[in-house]
N, C-alpha and C positions, 0 to 999 in steps of 0.2 A: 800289391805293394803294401810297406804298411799304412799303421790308421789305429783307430780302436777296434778292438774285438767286436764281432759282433754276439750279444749274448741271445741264445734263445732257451724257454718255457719246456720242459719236456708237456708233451700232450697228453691229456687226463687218459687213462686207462692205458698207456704203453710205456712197454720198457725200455732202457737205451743205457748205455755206456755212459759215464760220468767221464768230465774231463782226465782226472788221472785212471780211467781203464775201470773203474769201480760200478758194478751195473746197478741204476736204482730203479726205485719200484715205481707202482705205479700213480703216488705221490707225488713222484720228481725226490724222493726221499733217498738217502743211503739205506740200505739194511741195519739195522742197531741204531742209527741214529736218532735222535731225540725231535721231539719239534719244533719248530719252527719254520723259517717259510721253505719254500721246494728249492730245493739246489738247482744250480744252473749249469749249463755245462757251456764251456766257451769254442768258437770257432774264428778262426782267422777270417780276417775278411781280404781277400784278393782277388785280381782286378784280373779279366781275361785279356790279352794282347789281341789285335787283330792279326788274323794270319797273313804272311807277305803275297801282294799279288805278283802273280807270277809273270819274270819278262817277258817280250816281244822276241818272236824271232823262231826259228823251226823247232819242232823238236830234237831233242837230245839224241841224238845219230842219225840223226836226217839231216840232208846235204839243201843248202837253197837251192833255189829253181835259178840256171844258169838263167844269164842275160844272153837274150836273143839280138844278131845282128844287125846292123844299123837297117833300116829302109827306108829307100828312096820312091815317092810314089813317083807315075807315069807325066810326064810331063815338068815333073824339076829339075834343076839344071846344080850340079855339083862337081862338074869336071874339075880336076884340080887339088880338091879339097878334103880335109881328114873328117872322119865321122867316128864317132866313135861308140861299142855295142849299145844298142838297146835308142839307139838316137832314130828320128822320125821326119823324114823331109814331105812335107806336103804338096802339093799338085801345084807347077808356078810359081815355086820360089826359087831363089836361088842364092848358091851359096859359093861363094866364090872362088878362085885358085887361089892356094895358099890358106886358105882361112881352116881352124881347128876347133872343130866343135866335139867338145865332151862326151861323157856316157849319158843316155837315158834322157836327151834332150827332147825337145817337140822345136819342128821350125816348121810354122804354119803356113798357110796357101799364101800366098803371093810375097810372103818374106822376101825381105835382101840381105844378105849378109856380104860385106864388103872383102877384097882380099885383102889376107892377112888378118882376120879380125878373131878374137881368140875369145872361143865360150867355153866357159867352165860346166860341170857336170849337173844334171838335173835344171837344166833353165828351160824358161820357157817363151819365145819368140813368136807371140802371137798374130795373125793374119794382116797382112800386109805391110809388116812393122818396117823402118829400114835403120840398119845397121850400118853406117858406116864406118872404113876402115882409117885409122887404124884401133878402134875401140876394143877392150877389153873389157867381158864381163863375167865375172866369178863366179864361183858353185852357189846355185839356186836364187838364179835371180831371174824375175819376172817382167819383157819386156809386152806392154798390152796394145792391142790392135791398133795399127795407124799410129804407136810412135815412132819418132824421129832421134836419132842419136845424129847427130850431125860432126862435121870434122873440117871447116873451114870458117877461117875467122873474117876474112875478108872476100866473101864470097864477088867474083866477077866473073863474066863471059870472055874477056875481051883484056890486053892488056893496054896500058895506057899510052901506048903507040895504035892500037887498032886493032893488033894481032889478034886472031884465036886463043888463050889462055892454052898451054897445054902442060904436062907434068913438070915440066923444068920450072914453071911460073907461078907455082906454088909451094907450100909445105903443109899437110894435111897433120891436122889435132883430131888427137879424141879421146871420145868420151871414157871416164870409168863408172863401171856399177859394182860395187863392194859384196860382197857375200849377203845373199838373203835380199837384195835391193828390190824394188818392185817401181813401175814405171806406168802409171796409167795410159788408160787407152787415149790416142790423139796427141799425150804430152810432147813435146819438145825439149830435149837436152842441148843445150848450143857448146860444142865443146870450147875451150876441155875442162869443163865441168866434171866434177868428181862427186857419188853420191855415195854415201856412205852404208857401212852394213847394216841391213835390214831397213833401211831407210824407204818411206812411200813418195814418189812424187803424184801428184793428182793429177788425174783425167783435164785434159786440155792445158795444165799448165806449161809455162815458159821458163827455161834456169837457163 
């Protein structure tokens, strides 16, 4: 870039090109010329760029490595339910009917996922987490072992005649987790709490 010249000295006993092409002697002299001090010759002084580091991703006519299809280990329970490639169900979870879990998930050992509960791509549902339905949670979001997304605001057994509670006797909320969201291990979401993208809740805490 520019700047000032940098000038340098020719070295006692060698010859070199003078800035306009003229070669001096070993002086730092022109030829013919008279005396005084050693002529100089000038050079630019510019600035080396760093070379660009090179993207991420296959090389140039090389195809990526297809995504492998969903698996479900022995003893998980997924009847029902959309998985989609490269997703990982682990030993005693379960995922429920109706529920759609993304590409390249992890649903770890003793997971619940509720029906109808919709996971976005690359999440990660860690070991024993529970999921209830009807929650929604979007691409790459982290929920961690032992929590709770929960979906009823007035939780009872029983209704206030005596009866057994059953589906007519309620209406189930739930939670959201926003793109990138992360969920410590143990916490609790009480729906319908909404957490935002990239958002951390802590290990054991309560929303």
């Amino acid at each position: 870039r520019g700047g000032a010249p940098i000038m340098t000295a020719a070295a006692p006993g060698a010859a070199h090109p003078a800035a306009d092409g003229a070669a001096l002697d070993a002086t730092g002299r022109a030829p013919g010329a008279g005396g005084g001090a050693p002529r100089l010759r000038a050079m630019s002084a510019t600035r080396q760029e760093p070379t660009p580091r090179a993207t991420a991703g296959p090389p140039a006519g090389v195809a990526a490595a297809a995504v492998p299809a969903a698996r479900v280990e022995p003893g998980a329970d997924v009847d029902g339910s959309s998985l989609g490639p490269g997703t990982r169900v682990w030993h005693l979870a379960q995922v429920r009917e109706g529920a759609v879990v993304g590409a390249q998930c992890v649903i770890g050992r003793g997971a619940y996922v509720g029906a109808g509960v919709v996971v976005g791509d690359r999440c990660k549902i860690q070991n024993y987490a529970l999921v209830y339905e009807p929650a929604r949670l979007e691409d790459g979001v982290f929920v961690g072992p032992a929590a709770v997304l929960t979906n009823d605001r007035l939780p009872r057994a029983i209704t206030p005649e005596g009866g057994l509670k059953g589906a007519a006797d309620w209406s189930p909320v739930g939670v959201v987790l926003r793109h990138g969201a992360s969920v410590g291990a143990r916490a609790v979401c009480v729906a319908p709490v909404e957490v935002g993208p990239w958002a951390e809740v802590a290990a054991g805490a309560v929303l």
